[in-house]
C-alpha positions as CSV (number, residue, x, y, z in Angstrom):
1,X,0.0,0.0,0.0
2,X,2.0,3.5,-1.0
3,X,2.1,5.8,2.0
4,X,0.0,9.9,1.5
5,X,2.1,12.0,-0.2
6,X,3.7,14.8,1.7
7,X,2.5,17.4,-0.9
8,X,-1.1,16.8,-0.9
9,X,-2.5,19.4,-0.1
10,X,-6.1,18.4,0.2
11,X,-6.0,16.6,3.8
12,X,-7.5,18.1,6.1
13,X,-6.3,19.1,9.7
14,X,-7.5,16.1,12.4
15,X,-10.6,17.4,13.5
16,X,-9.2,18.2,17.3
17,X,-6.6,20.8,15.8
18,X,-8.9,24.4,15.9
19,X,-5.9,26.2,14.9
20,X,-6.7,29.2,12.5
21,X,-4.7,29.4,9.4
22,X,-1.8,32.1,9.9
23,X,-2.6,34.1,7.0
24,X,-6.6,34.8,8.7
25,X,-5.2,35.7,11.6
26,X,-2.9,38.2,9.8
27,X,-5.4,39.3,7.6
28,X,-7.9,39.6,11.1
29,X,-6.0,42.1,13.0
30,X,-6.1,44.6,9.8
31,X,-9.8,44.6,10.1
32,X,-10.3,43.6,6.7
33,X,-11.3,40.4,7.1
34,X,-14.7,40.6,5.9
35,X,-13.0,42.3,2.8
36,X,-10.6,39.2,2.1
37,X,-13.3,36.4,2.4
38,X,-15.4,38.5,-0.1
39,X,-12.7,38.2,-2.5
40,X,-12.1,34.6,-1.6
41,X,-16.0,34.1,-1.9
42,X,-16.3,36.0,-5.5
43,X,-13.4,33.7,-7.0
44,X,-14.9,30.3,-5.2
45,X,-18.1,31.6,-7.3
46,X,-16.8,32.8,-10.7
47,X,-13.8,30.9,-10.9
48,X,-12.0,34.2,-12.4
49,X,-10.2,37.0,-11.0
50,X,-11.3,39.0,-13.7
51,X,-14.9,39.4,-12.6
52,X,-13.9,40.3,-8.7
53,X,-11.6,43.1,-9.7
54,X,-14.3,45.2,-7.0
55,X,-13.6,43.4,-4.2
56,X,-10.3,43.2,-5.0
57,X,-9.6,46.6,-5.0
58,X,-11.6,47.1,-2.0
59,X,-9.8,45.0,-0.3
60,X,-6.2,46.6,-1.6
61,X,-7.7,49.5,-0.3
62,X,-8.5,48.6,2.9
63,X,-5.3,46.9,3.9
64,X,-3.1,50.1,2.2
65,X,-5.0,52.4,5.0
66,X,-3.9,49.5,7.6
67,X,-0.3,49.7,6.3
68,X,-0.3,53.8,6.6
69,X,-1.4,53.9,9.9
70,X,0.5,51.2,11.4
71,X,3.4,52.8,9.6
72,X,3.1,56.0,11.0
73,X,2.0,54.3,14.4
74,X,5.8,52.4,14.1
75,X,7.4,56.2,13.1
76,X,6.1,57.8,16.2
77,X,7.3,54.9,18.5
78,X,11.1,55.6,16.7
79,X,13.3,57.6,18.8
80,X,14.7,60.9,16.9
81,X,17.7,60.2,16.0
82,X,18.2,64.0,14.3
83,X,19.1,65.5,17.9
84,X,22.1,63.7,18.4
């Protein structure tokens, strides 16, 4: 009998494992969530990017106002380093 290959893909996590997949989580704490499994829901429906190019851009847009903030959230943590 020939052993599971180690590339499939398509098993599934033992039922007792609850662990969220890293990328939600990443994608959770941007608070566009929603906006991701929109996009992930439009391509599971039309099998083509093409046709979810609105909630794809929504979503861009979304997570490009998380990445300003937190940027200028990190740049007001830095110390100034122009006094020295």
């Amino acid at each position: 009998m020939a052993s599971p290959s180690p590339h499939d893909r398509s098993r599934r996590p033992s039922e007792d494992q609850d662990e969220e997949d890293p990328v939600d989580q990443m994608i959770s704490r941007t608070g566009c969530g929603e906006l991701h499994y929109a996009v992930q829901e439009c391509m599971a429906e039309h099998q083509d990017w093409r046709k979810c190019q609105s909630q794809v851009q929504t979503f861009k847009d979304c997570m490009m106002t998380f990445q300003k903030a937190r940027k200028e959230q990190l740049m007001k943590q830095r110390p100034s380093t122009e006094s020295a």
